[in-house]
C-alpha positions as CSV (number, residue, x, y, z in Angstrom):
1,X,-27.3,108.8,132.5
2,X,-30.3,110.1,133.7
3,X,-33.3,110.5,131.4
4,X,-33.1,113.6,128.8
5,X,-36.7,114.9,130.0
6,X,-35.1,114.8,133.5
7,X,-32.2,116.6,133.1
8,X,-33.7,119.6,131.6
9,X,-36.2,119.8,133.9
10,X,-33.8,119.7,136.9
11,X,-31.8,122.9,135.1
12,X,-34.8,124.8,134.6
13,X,-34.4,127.1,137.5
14,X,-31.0,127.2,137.4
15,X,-31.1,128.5,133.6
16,X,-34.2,130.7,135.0
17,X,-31.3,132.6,137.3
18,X,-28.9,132.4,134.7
19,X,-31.2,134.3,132.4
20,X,-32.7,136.8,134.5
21,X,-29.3,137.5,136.5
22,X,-26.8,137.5,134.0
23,X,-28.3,138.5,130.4
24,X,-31.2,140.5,131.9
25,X,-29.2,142.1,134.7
26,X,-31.9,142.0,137.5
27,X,-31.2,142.2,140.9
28,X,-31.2,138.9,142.7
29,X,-33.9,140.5,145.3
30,X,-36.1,140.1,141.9
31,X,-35.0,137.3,139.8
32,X,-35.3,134.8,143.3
33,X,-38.4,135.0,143.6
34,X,-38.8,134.2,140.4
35,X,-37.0,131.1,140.7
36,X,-38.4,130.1,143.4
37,X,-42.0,130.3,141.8
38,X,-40.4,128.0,138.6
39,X,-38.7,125.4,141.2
40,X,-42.4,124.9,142.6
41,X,-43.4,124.1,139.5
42,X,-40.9,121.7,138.5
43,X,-41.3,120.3,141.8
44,X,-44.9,119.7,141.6
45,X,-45.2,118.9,137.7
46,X,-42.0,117.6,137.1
47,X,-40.9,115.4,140.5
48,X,-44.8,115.1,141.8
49,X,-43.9,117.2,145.0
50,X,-47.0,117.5,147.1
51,X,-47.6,120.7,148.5
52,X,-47.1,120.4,151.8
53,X,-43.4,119.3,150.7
54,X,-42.8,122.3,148.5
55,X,-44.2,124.3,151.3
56,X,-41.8,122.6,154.1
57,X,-39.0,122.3,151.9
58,X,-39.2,126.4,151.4
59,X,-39.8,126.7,154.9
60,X,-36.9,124.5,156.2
61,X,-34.8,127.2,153.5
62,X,-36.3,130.2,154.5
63,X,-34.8,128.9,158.4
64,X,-31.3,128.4,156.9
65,X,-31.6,131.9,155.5
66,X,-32.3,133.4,158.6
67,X,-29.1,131.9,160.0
68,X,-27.2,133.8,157.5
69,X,-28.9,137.2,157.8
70,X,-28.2,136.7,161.8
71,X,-24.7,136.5,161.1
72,X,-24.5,138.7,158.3
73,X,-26.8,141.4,160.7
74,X,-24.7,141.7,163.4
75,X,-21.0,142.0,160.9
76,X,-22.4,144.7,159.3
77,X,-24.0,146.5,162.4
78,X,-20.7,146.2,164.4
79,X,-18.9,147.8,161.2
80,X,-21.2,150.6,160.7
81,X,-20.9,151.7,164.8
82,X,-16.8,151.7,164.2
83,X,-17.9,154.1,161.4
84,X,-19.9,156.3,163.3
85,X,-17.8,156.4,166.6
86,X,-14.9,157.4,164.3
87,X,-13.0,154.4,165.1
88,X,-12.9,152.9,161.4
89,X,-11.5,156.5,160.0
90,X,-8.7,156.3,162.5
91,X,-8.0,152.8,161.2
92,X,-7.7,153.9,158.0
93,X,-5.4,157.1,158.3
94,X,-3.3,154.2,160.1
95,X,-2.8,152.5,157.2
96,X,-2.5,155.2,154.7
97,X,0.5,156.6,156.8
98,X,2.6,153.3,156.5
99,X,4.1,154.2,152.9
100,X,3.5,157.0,149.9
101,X,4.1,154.0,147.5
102,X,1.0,152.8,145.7
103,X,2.3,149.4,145.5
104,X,3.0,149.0,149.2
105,X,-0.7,150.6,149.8
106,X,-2.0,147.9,147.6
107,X,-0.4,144.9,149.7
108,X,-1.5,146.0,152.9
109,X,-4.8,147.7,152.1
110,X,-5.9,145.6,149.6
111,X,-4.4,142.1,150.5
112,X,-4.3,142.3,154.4
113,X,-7.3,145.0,155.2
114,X,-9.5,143.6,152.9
115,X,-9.2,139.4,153.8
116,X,-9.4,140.9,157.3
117,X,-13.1,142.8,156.5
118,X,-14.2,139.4,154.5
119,X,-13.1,137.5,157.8
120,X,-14.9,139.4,160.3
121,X,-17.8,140.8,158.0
122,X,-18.0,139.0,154.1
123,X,-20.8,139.6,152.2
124,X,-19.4,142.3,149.6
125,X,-18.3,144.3,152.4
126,X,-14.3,144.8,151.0
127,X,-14.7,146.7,148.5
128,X,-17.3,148.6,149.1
129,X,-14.9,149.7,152.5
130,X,-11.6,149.8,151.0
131,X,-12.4,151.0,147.1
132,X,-13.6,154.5,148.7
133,X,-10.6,154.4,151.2
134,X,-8.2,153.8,148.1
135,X,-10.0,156.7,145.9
136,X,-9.3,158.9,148.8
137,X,-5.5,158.1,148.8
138,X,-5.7,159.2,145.1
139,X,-6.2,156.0,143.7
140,X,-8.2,156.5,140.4
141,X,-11.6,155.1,141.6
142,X,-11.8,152.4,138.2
143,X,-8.3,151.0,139.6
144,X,-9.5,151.0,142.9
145,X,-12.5,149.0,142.4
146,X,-10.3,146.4,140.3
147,X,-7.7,145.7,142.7
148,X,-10.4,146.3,145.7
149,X,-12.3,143.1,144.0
150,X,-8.9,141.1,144.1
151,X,-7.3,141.3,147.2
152,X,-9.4,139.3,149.5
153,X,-9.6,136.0,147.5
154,X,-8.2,133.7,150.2
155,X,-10.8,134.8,152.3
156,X,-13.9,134.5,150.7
157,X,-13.7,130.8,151.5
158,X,-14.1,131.7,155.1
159,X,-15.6,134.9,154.8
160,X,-18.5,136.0,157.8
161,X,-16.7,133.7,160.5
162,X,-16.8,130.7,158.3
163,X,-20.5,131.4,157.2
164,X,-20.1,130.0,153.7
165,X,-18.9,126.6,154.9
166,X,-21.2,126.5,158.3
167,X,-24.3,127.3,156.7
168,X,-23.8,127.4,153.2
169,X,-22.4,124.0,153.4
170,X,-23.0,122.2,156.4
171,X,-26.4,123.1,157.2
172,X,-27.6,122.2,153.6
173,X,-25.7,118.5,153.6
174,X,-27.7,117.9,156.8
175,X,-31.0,118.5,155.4
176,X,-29.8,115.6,152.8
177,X,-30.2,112.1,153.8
178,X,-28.2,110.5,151.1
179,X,-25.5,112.3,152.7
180,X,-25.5,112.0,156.5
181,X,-25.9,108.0,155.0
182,X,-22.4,108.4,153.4
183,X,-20.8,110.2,155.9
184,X,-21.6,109.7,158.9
185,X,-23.0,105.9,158.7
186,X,-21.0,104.5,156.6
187,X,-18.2,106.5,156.5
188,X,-15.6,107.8,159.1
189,X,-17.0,110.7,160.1
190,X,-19.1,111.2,163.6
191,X,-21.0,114.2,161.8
192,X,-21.4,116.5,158.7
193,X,-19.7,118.9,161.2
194,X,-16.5,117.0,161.7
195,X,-16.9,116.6,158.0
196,X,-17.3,120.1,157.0
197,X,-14.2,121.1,159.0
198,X,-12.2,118.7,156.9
199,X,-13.3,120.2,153.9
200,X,-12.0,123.8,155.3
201,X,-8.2,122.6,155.6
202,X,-8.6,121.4,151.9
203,X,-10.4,124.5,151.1
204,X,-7.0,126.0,153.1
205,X,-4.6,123.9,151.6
206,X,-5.6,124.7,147.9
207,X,-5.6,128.3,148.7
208,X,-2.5,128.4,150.5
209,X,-0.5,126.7,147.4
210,X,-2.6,128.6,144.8
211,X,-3.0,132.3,146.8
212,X,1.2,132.9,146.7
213,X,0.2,135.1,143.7
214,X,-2.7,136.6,145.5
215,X,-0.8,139.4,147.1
216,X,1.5,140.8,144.1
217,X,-1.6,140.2,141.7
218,X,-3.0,143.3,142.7
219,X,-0.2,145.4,142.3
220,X,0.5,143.8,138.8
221,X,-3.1,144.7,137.7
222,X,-2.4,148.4,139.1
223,X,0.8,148.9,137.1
224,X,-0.2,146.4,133.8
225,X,-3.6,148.2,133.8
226,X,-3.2,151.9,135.3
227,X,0.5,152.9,135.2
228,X,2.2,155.3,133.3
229,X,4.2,152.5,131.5
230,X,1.5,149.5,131.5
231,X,4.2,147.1,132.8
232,X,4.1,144.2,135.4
233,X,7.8,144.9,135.8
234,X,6.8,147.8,138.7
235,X,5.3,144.8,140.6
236,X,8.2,142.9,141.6
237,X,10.0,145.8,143.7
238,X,7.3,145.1,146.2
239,X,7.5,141.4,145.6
240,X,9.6,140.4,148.7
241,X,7.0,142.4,150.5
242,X,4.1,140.5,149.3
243,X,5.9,137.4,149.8
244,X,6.4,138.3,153.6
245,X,2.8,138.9,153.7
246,X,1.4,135.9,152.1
247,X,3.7,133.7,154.5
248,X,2.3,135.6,157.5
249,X,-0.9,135.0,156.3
250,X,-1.1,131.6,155.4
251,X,0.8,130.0,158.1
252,X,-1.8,130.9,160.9
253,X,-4.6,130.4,158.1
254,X,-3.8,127.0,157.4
255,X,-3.4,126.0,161.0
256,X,-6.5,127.9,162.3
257,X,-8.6,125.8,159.8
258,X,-6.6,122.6,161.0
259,X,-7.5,123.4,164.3
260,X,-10.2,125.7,164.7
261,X,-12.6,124.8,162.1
262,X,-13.8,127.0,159.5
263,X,-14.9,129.9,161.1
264,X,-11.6,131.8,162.2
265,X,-8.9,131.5,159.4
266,X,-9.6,134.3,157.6
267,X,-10.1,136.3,160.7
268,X,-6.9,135.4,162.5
269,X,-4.7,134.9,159.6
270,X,-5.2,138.8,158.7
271,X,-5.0,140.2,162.1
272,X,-1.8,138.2,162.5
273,X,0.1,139.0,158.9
274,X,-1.2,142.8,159.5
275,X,0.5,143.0,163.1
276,X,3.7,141.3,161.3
277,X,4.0,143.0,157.7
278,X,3.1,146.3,159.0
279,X,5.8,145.8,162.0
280,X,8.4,144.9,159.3
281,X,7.4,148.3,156.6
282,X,7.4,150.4,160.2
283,X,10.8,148.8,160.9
284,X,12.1,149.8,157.4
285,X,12.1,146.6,156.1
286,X,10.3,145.6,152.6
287,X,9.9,149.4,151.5
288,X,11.2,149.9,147.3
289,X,14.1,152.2,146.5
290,X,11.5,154.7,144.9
291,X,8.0,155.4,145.5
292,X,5.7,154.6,142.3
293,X,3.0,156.9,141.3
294,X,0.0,157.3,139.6
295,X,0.8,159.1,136.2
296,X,-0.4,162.7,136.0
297,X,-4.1,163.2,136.5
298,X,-4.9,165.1,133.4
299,X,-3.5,162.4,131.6
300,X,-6.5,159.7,132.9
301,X,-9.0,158.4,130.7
302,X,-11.9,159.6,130.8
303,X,-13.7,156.4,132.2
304,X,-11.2,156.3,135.2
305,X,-12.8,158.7,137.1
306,X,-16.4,159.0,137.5
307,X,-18.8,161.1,140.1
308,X,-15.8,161.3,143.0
309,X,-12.5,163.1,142.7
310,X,-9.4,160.8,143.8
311,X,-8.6,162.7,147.2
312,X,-12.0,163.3,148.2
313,X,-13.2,162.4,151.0
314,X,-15.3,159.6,150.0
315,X,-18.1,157.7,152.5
316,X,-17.3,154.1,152.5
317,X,-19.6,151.4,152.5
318,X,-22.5,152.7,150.0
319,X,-26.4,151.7,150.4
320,X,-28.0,149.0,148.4
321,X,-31.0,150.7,147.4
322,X,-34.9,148.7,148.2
323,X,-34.9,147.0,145.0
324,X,-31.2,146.0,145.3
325,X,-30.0,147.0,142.0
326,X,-28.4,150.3,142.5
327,X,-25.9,151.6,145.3
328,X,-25.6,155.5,146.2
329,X,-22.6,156.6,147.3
330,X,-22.4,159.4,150.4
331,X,-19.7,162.2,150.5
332,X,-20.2,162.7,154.0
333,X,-17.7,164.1,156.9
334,X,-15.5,161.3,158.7
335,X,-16.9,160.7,162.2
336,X,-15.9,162.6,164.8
337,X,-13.3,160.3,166.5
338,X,-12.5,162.4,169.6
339,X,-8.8,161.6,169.5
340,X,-8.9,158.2,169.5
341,X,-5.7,156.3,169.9
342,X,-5.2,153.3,167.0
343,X,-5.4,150.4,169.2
344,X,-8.6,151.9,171.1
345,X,-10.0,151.9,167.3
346,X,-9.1,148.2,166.9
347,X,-10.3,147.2,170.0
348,X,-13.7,146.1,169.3
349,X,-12.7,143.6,167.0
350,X,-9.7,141.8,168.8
351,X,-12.5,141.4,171.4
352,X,-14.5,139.9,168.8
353,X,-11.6,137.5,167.7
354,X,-11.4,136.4,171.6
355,X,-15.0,136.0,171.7
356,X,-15.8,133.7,168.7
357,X,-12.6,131.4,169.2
358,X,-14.0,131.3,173.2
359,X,-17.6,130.6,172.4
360,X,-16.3,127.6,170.1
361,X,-13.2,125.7,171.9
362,X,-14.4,126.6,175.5
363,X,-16.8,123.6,175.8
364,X,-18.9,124.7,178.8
365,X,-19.4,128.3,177.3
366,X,-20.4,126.3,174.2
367,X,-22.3,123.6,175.4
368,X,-24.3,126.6,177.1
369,X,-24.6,128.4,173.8
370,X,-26.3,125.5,172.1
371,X,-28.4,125.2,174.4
372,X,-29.7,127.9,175.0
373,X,-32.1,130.4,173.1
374,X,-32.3,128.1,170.5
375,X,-35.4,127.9,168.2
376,X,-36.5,124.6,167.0
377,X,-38.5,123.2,164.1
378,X,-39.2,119.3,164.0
379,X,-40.8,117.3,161.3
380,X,-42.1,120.7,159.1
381,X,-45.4,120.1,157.9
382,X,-44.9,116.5,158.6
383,X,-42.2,116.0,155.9
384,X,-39.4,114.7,158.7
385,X,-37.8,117.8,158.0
386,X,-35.7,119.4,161.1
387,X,-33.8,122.8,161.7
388,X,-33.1,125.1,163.8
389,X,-31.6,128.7,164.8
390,X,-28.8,128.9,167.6
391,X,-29.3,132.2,168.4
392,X,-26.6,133.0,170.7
393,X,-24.1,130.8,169.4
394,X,-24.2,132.0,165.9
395,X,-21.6,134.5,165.8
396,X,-24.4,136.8,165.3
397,X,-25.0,137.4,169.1
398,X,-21.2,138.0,169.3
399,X,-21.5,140.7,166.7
400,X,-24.0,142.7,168.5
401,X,-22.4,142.0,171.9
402,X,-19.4,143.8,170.7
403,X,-21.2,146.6,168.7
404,X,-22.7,147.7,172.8
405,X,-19.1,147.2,174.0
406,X,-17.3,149.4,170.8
407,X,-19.9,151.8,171.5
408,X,-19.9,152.0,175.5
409,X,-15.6,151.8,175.7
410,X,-15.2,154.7,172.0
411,X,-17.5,157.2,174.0
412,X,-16.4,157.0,177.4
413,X,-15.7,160.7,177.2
414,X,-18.6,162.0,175.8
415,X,-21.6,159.3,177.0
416,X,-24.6,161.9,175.5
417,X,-23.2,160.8,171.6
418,X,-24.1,156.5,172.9
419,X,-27.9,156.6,171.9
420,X,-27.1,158.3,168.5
421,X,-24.3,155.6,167.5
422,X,-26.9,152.9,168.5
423,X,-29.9,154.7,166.4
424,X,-27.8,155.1,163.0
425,X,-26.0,152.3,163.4
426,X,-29.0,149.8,164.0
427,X,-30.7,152.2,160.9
428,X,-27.8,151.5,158.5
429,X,-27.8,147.9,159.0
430,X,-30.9,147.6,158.9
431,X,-31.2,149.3,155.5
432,X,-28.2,147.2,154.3
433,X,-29.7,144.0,155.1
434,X,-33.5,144.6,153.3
435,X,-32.0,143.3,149.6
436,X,-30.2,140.2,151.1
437,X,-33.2,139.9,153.5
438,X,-35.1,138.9,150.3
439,X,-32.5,137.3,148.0
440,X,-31.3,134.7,150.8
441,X,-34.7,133.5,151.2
442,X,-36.1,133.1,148.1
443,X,-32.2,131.8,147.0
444,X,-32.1,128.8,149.6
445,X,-35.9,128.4,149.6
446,X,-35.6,127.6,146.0
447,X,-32.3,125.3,146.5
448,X,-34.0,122.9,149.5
449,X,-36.9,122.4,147.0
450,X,-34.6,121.2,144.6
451,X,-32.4,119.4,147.0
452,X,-36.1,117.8,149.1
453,X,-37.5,116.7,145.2
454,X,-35.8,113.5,145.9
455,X,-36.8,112.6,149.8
456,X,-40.5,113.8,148.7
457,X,-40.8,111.3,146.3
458,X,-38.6,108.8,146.9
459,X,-36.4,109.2,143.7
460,X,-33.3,111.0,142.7
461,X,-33.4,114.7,143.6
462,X,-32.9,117.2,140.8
463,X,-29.4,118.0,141.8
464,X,-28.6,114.3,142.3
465,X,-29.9,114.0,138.5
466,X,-27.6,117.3,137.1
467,X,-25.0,115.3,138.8
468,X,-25.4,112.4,137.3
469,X,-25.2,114.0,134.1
470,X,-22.3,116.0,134.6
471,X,-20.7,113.1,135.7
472,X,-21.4,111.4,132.5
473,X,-20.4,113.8,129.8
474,X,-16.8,115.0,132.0
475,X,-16.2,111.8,133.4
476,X,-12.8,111.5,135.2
477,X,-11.6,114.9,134.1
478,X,-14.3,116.8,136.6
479,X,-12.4,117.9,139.1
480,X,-10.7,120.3,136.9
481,X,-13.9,122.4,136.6
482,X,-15.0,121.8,139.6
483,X,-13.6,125.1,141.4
484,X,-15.1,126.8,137.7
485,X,-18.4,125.1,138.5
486,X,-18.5,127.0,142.2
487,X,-17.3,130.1,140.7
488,X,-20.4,130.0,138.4
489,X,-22.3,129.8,141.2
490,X,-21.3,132.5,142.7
491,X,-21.7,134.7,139.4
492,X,-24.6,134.1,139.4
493,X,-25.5,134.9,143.0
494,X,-23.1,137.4,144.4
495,X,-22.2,134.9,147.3
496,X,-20.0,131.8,148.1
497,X,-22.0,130.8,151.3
498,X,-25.1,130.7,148.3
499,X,-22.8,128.4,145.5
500,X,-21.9,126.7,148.2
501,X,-25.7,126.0,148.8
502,X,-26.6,125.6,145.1
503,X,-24.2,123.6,144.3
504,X,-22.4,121.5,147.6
505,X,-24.9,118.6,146.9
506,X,-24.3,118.4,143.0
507,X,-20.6,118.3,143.8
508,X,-20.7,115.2,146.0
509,X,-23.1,113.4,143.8
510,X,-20.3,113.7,140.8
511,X,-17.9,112.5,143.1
512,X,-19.7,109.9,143.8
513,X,-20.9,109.2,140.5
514,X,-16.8,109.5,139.2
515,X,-15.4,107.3,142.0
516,X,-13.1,110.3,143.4
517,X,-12.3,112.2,146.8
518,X,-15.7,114.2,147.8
519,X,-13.9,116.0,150.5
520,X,-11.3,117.3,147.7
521,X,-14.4,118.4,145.3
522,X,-16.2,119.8,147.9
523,X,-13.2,121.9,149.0
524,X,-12.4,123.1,145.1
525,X,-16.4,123.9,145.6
526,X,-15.6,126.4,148.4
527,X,-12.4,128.2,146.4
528,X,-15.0,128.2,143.4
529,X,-17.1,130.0,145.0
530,X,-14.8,132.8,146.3
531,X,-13.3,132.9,143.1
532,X,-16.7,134.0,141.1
533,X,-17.3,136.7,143.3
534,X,-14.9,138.6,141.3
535,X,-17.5,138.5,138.5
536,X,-20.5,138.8,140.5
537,X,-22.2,141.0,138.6
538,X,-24.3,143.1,142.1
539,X,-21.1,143.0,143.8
540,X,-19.0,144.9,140.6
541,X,-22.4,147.3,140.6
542,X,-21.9,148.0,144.7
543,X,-18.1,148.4,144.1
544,X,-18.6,150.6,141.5
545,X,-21.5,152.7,142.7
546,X,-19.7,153.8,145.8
547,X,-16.9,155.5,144.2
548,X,-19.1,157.2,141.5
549,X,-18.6,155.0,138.6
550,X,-21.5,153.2,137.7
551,X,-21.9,151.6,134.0
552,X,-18.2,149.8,133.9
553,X,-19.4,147.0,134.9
554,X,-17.8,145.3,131.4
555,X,-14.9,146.7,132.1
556,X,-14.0,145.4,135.3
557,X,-15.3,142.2,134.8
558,X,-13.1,141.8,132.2
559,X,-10.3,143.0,133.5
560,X,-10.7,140.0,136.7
561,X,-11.3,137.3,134.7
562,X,-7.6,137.6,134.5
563,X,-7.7,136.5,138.0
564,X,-10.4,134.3,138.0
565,X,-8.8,132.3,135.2
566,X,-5.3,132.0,136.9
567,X,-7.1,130.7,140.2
568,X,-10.2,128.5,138.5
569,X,-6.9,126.7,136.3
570,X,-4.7,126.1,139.3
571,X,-7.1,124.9,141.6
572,X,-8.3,122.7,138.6
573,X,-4.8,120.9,137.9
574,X,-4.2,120.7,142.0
575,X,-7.9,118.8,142.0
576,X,-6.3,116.3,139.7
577,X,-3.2,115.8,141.2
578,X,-4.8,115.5,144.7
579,X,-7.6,113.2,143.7
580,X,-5.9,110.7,141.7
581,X,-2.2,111.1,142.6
582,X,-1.1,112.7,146.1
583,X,-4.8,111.9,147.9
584,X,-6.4,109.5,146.8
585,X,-7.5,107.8,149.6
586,X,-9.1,111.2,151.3
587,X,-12.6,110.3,151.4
């Protein structure tokens, strides 16, 4: 056990964010910073980091950051031009015409639509797309955001093409020597890479044998929560239905992560159960004897319904204001979609699904990628610290390649409306991405200093010292909170790809420390950390904001810890059985 002064030094700027984020309620564009500012000083008075390592280790994190934002950048611009050709309002009305029946809606908006945005675009993006779209089917807007928060679970993991596990993950066990000494030199892995893309089938497999409620859970909440009889018992008439979609979704899940890597399950395994599960309800398979319904409207509690009618028209996607702390919602008119035909709307991203599983199994294409554009940082202020930005094969460039094609193929017919997509769609984005833009920095600027506290001195860093700790009071029983200790993480940060950067390190050094599997902990990391965003307390406030009901926050955080507890104590108990009974011998 490490030394008392020690540990509570190293959890200073975690209890900092803890503080400010969760019983202050500030935005993480503001309590970052501030984090940041206390990890320098722990750093310099508490580990005797020299400056010029504080200074590289937050430039080497402000680098990382800008990884993300590329990626994040160009998901949310190409979403924002399908909104303003029209083509994401003719997606929609396509899936609000499959069934009447609230339940069905549910399964395929909220299961299938939503793992499909966090595929192709993560970052709170769901909800804030598909809680409007469900207040405008009639959905009251406090069940909306509930079920909205729930339905993408599986996906998180892999959310952004894989950005949680690429960056969040893999780039931060790079920059840690202790690591790539265990991995790659002395154990049986080439790279963190190859490493990394074993943890995403374990991240899969836990998902796929714990996510078979993830479909039907949403509809349970609906009827438990906001039906006329507050029953579960509504749920199972759609429960062969949900069942139908899970399969479709985890069989090409599972073996896209096997084979693929980490970018592309989420992506593929929506678009395919979506093609399937909507084929079988078009077919008139799966439907329920009787439609369910909403009870009455005038019979709604009050704090159902806030600033938005259910049937409005409702804008999707609300702004994150400068400061990051408040979200307005817009009530503007859908785009003007000049007829377009549903699989001229989905176009753009089954191009985009071509492209990214092209740029990374095509080895010249990639090998051309990597090497090209690429900006490179050696030896950062002389600390041996390396990184570097891939610029075109990040899926970033692939996100804005498509956003000029979506653009060029939706307006074909009317070529004078190309230069106003482009304008407001860059503008939106743009706006979207300031309060990340901040809180990414300052978030993985902080985490490399406490990661680089370590290699600057010579010592244990201050994660490997938490570790340590951790490892000492839970002992073998660990990874049952493992998955909790990655959901925490992402309470606390609104972000899997960021737990995964808090806490990736601290996970192996328990494993380690406990004698157990660090691919398996590592992997309950990465379901942690989808898991907490259902309590992230800026991504409830986004939710929330853009369908008018800002201040429920309590509520709806309450209401999925239901879910969160199901999935944290699952995981937990598969942790235990895969690390010391069915796996043992994983590394």
């Amino acid at each position: 056990m490490p030394p008392i002064t020690s540990i509570v030094l190293a959890l200073v700027p975690l209890m900092i964010i803890t503080y400010l984020m969760v019983i202050r309620f500030w935005p993480a564009t503001r309590a970052m910073p501030v984090a940041w500012v206390v990890a320098l000083a722990v750093g310099y008075l508490g580990w005797g980091m020299s400056p010029r390592w504080l200074a590289g280790a937050t430039i080497n994190g402000f680098i990382t950051a800008l990884s993300i934002l590329w990626i994040v950048f160009g998901a949310i611009l190409l979403l924002y031009t399908l909104k303003e050709t029209g083509a994401f309002d003719v997606i929609n009305r396509g899936f609000a015409s499959i069934s009447d029946d609230r339940r069905v809606q549910v399964v395929v908006l909220v299961f299938l639509m939503c793992s499909f945005m966090e595929g192709a675009a993560g970052f709170g993006t769901p909800a804030a797309v598909v809680g409007p779209l469900l207040v405008g089917l009639g959905f009251p807007p406090l069940a909306a955001v509930v079920i909205a928060l729930t339905g993408n679970l599986m996906a998180i993991t892999f959310g952004a093409v894989g950005t949680p596990l690429v960056i969040g993950m893999q780039d931060t066990l790079e920059s840690v020597s202790m690591v790539k000494t265990q991995v790659v030199v002395n154990g049986p892995f080439g790279s963190i890479s190859l490493w990394v893309d074993q943890i995403a089938v374990w991240a899969a497999t836990y998902h796929a044998i714990v996510g078979i409620a993830v479909p039907i859970m949403g509809v349970m909440m609906m009827t438990r929560f906001f039906g006329e009889e507050r029953s579960i018992r509504p749920a199972f008439a759609v429960l062969p239905l949900a069942l139908f979609s899970w399969v479709t979704f985890v069989i090409p899940y599972w073996l896209t992560a096997y084979y693929l890597g980490p970018e592309f399950p989420a992506l593929l395994g929506s678009m395919v159960a979506m093609v399937l599960t909507i084929g079988a309800l078009k077919a008139g398979y799966f439907h329920p004897d009787d439609d369910w319904e909403f009870a009455p409207r005038d019979t709604w509690p009050s704090h159902w319904v806030g600033g938005i009618e259910p049937g409005e028209s409702v804008g999707q996607g609300g702004q994150i204001a400068a400061d990051g702390g408040t979200v307005t919602s817009s009530n503007t008119a859908l785009a003007d979609d000049d007829g377009m035909s549903i699989w001229m709307a989905w176009l753009p991203y089954g191009l985009l699904a071509v492209l990214l599983v092209l740029t990374r199994v095509w080895a010249p294409l990639t090998d051309f990628l990597q090497s090209t554009l690429v900006l490179q940082w050696n030896n950062i202020l002389g600390t041996g610290l390396d990184n570097s930005i891939s610029v075109l094969y990040l899926p970033g460039a692939v996100f804005v390649f498509v956003h000029f094609t979506a653009v060029l193929l939706h307006r074909l017919g009317n070529l004078g409306r190309i230069p106003t997509d482009i304008k407001n769609s860059w503008a939106e984005t743009f706006e979207r991405i300031a309060p990340p833009l901040v809180a990414l920095l300052f978030a993985v600027g902080t985490v490399q200093i406490m990661l680089q506290s370590g290699a600057a001195t010579g010592g244990d860093s201050m994660l490997i010292v938490l570790s340590k700790a951790v490892a000492g009071v839970a002992g073998g029983t660990y990874p049952f909170f493992a998955a909790f200790v990655g959901a925490f993480g992402a309470f606390l940060a609104g972000s899997n790809t960021v737990s995964d950067i808090l806490f990736g390190t601290f996970q192996f050094g328990v494993a380690r420390d406990i004698g157990v599997s660090r691919t398996l902990l590592l992997a309950a990391q990465a379901v942690g950390g989808a898991i907490g965003n259902l309590i992230a307390i800026h991504n409830v406030v986004a939710a929330l904001a853009v369908v008018g009901l800002v201040g429920e926050e309590g509520r709806v955080i309450r209401l999925e810890l239901i879910p969160l507890i199901y999935y944290g104590v699952f995981t937990g108990i598969l942790s235990l059985l895969f690390v010391y009974v069915l796996f043992p011998g994983v590394f």
